[in-house]
KOLVO-794621 format. One line per field, with one value per atom (N, C-alpha, C, O): residue number from 1; atom name; x, y, z; residue in three letters. Coordinates in steps of 0.05 Angstrom, whole numbers. Example, Ala and Ser with C-alpha at 12.3 -4.5 7.8 and 13.67 -1.06 7.14 Angstrom:
2
seq <- c(1|1|1|1|2|2|2|2)
atom <- c(N|CA|C|O|N|CA|C|O)
east <- c(264|246|264|285|257|273|258|268)
north <- c(-114|-90|-66|-66|-45|-21|1|23)
up <- c(156|156|156|169|142|143|157|161)
type <- c(ALA|ALA|ALA|ALA|SER|SER|SER|SER)
END
This chain:
110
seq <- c(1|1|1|1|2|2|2|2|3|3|3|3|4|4|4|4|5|5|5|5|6|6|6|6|7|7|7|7|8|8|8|8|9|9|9|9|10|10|10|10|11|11|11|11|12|12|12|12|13|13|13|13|14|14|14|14|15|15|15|15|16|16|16|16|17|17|17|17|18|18|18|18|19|19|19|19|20|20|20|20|21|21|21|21|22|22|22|22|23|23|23|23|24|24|24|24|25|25|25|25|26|26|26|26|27|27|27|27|28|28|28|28|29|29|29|29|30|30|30|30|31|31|31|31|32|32|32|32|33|33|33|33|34|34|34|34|35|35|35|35|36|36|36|36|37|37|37|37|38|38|38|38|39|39|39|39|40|40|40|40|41|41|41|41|42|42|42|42|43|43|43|43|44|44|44|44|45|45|45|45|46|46|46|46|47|47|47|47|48|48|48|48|49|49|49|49|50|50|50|50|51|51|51|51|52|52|52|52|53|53|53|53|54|54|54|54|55|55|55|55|56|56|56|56|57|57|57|57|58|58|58|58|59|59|59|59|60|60|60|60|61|61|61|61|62|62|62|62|63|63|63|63|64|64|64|64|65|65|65|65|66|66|66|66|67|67|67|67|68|68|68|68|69|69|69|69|70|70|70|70|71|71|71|71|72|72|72|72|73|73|73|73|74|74|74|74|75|75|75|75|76|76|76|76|77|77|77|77|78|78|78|78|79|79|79|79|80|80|80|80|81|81|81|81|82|82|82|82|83|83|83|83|84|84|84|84|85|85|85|85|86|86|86|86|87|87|87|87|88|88|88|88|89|89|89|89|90|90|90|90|91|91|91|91|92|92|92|92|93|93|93|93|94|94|94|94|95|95|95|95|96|96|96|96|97|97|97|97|98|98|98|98|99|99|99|99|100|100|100|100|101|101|101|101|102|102|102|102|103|103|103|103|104|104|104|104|105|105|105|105|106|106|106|106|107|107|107|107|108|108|108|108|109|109|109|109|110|110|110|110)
atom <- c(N|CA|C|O|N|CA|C|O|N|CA|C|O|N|CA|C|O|N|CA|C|O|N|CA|C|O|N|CA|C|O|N|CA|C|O|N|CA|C|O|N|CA|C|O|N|CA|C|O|N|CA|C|O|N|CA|C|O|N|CA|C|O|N|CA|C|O|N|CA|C|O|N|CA|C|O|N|CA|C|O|N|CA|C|O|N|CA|C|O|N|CA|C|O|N|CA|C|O|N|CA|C|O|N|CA|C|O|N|CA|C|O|N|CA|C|O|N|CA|C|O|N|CA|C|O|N|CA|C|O|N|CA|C|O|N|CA|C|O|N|CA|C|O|N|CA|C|O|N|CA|C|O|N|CA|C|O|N|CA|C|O|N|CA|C|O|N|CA|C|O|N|CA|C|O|N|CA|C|O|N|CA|C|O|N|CA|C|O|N|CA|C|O|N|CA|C|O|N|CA|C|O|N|CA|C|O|N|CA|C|O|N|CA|C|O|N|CA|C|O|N|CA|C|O|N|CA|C|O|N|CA|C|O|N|CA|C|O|N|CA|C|O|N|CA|C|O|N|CA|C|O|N|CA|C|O|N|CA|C|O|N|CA|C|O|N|CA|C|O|N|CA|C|O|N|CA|C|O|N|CA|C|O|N|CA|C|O|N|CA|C|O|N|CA|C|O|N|CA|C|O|N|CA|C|O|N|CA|C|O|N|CA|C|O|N|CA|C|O|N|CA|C|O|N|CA|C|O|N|CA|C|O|N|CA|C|O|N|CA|C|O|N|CA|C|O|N|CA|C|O|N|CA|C|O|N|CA|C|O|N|CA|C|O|N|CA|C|O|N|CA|C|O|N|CA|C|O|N|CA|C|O|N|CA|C|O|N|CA|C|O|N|CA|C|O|N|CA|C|O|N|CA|C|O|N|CA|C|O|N|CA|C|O|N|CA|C|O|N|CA|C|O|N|CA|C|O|N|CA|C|O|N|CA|C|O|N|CA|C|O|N|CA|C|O|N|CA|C|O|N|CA|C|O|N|CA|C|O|N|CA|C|O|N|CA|C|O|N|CA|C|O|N|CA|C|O|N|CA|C|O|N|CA|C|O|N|CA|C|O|N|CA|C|O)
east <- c(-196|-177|-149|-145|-131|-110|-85|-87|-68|-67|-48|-40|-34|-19|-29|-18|-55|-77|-79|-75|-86|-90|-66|-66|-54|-24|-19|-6|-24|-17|-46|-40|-74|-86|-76|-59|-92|-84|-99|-119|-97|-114|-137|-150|-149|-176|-192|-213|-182|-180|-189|-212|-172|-167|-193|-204|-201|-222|-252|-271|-254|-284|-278|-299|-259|-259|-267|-287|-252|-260|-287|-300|-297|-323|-359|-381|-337|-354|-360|-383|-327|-328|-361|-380|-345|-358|-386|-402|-398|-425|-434|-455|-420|-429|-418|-431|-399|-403|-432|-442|-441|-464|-487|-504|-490|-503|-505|-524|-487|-480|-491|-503|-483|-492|-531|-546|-537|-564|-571|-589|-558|-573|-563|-584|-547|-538|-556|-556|-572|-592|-617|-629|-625|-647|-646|-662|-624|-618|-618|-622|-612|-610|-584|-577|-566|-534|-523|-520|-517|-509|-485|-480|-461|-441|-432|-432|-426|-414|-388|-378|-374|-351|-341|-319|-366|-367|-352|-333|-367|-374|-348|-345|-323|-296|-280|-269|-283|-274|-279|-262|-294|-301|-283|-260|-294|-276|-249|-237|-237|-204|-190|-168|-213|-208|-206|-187|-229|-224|-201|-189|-193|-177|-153|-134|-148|-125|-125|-104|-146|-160|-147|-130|-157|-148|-115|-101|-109|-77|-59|-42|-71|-52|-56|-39|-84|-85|-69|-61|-67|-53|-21|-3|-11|14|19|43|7|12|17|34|-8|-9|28|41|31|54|76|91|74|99|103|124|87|80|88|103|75|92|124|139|123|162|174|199|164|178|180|197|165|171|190|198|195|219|242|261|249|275|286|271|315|322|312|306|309|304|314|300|343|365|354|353|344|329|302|296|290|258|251|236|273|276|279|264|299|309|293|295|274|250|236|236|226|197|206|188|234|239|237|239|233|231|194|173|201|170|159|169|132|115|107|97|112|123|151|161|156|188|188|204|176|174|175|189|154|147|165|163|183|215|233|244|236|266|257|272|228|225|232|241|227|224|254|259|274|305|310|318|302|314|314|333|273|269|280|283|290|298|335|350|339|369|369|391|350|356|351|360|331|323|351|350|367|393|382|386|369|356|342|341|331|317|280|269|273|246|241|259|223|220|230|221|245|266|254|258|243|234|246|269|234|250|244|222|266|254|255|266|237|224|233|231|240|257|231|209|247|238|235|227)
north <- c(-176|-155|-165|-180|-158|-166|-150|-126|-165|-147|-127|-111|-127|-104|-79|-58|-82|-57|-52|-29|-72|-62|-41|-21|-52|-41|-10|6|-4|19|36|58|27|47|68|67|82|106|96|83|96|96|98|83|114|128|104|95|96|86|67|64|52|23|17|-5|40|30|33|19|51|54|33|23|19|-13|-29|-41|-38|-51|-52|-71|-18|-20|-40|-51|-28|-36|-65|-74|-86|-103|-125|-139|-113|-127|-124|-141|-101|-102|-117|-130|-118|-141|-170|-189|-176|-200|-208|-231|-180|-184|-192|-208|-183|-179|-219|-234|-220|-251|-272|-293|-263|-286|-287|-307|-266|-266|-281|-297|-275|-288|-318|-330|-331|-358|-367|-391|-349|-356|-359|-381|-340|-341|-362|-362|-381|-394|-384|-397|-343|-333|-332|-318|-345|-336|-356|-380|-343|-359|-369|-386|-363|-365|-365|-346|-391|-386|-388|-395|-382|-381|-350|-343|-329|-302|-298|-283|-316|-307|-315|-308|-328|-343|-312|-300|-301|-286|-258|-241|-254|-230|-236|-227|-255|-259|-257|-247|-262|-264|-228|-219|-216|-188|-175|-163|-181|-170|-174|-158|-203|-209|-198|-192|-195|-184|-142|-130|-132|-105|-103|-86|-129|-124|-125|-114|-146|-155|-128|-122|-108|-87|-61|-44|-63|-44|-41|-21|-77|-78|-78|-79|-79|-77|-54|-51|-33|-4|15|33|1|4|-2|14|-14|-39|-14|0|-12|-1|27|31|44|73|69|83|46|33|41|58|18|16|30|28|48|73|95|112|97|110|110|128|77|70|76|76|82|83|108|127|109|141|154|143|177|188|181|177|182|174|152|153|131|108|96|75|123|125|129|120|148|153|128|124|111|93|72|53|63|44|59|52|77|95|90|86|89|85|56|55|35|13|7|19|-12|-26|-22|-16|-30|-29|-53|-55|-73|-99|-107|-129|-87|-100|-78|-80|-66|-43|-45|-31|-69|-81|-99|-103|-108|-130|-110|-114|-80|-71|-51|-47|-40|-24|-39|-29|-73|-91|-91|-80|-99|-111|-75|-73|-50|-34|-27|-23|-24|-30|-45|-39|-69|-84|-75|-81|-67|-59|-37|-34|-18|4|3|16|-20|-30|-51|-60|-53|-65|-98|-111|-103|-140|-143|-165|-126|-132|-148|-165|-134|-139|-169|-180|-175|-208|-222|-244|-226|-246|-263|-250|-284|-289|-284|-290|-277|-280|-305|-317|-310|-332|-324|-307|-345|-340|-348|-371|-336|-338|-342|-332|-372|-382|-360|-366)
up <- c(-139|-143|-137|-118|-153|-153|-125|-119|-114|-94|-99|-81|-136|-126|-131|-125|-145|-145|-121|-115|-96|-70|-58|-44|-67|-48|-70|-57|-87|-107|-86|-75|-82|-62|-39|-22|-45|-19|10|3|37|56|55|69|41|44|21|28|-4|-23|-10|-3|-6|2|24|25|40|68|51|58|27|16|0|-5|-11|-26|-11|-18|21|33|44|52|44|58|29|31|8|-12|-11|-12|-9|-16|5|1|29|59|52|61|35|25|5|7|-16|-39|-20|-27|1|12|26|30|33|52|30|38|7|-12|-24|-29|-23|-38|-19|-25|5|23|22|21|22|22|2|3|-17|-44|-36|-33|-31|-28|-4|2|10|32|12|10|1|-21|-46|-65|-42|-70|-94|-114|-93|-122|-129|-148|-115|-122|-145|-141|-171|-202|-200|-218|-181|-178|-141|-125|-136|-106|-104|-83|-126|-123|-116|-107|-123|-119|-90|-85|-72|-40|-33|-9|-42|-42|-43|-24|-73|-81|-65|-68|-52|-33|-17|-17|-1|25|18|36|3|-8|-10|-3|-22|-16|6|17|12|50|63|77|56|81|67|82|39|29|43|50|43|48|71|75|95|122|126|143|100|116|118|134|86|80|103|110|111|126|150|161|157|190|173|190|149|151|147|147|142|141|168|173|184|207|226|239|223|240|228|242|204|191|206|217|207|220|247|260|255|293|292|299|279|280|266|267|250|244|261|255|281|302|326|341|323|340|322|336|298|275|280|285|280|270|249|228|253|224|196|176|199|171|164|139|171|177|160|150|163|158|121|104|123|95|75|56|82|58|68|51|90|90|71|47|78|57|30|13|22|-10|-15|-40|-8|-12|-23|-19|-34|-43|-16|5|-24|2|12|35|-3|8|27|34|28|36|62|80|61|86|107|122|117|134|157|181|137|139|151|173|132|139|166|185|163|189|211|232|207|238|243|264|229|231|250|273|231|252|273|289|274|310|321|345|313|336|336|354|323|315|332|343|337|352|383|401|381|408|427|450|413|413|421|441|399|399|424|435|434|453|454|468|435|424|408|395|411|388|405|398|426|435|457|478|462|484|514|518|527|554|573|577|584|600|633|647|637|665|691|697|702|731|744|741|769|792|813|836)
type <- c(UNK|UNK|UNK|UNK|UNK|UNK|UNK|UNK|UNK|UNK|UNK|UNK|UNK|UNK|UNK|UNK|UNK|UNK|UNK|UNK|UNK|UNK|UNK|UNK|UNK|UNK|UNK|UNK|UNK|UNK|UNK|UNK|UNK|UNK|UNK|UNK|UNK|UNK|UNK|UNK|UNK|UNK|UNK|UNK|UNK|UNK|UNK|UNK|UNK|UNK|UNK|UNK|UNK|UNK|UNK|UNK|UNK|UNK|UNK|UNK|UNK|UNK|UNK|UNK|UNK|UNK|UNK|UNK|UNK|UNK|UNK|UNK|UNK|UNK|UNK|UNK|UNK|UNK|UNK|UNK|UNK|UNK|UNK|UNK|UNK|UNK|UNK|UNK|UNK|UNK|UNK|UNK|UNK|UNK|UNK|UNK|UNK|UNK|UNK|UNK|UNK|UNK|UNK|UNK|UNK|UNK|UNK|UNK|UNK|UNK|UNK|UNK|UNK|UNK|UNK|UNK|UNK|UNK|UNK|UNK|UNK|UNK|UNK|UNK|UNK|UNK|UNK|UNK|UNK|UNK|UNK|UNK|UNK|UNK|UNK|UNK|UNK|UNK|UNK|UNK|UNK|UNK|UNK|UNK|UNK|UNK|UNK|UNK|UNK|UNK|UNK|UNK|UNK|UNK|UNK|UNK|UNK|UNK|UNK|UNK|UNK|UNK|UNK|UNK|UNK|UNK|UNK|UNK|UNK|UNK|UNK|UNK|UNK|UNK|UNK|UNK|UNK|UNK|UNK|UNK|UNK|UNK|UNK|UNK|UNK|UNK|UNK|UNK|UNK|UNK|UNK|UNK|UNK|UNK|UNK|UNK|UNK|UNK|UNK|UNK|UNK|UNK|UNK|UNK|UNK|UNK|UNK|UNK|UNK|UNK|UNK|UNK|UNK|UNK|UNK|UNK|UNK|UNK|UNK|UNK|UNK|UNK|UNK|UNK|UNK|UNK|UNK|UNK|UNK|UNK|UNK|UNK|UNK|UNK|UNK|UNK|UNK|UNK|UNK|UNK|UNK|UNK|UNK|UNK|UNK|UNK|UNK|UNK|UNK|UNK|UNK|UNK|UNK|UNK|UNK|UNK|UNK|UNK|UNK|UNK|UNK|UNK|UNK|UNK|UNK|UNK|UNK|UNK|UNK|UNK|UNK|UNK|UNK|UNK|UNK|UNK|UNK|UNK|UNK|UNK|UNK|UNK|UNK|UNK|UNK|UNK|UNK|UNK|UNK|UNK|UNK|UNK|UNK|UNK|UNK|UNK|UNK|UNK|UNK|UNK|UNK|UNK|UNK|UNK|UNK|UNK|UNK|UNK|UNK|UNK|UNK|UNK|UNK|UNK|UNK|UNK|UNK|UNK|UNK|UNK|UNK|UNK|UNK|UNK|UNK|UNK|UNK|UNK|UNK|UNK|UNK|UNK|UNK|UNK|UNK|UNK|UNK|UNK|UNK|UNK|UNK|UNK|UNK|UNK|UNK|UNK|UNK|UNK|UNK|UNK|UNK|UNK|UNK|UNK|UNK|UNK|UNK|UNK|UNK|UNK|UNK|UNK|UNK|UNK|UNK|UNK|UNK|UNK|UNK|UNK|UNK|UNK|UNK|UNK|UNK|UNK|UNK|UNK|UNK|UNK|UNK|UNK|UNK|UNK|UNK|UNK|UNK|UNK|UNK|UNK|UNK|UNK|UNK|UNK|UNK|UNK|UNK|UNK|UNK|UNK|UNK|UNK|UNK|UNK|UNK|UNK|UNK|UNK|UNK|UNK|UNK|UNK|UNK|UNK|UNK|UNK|UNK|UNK|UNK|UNK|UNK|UNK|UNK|UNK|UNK|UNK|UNK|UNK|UNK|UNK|UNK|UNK|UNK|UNK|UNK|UNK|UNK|UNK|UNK|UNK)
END
């Protein structure tokens, strides 16, 4: 699956895809245990979904975080952006509102 089909999914969408996929992975391995699998390049291609399934989920996740830290006026013109790019402008504000405090290492006093 291509991921900008992933990313055009709804929440609910996207978790019964992922739940599907994790089953035909489970499905493939057996057969590659059974030596019935015609293609092992299948079991590549699963896993590639998933982990594409998981990345979008935790960046959706993250985005809803630090949109919580944003002003409102704020929230709006992230939400209008791609949903690739969301991720980027929510972070620059939290930390913009956080006045650069966040991300920054601190260093450690003796």
């Amino acid at each position: 699956m291509k991921p900008a089909q992933i990313r055009e999914m709804s929440d609910e969408h996207l978790q019964l895809t992922l739940n599907e996929t994790i089953k035909h992975l489970f499905q493939l391995r057996f057969q590659s245990a059974t030596e019935r699998l015609e293609t092992p390049s299948e079991i590549r291609k699963a896993k590639q979904d998933v982990a594409r399934a998981l990345t979008l989920q935790r960046e959706r996740q993250l985005v809803a975080e630090l949109l919580t830290q944003v002003p409102e006026e704020q929230v709006k013109s992230i939400q209008a952006l791609p949903q690739q790019h969301q991720l980027a402008a929510a972070r620059a504000a939290a930390q913009q509102s956080d006045g650069g405090k966040r991300g920054k290492r601190q260093k450690r006093g003796k």
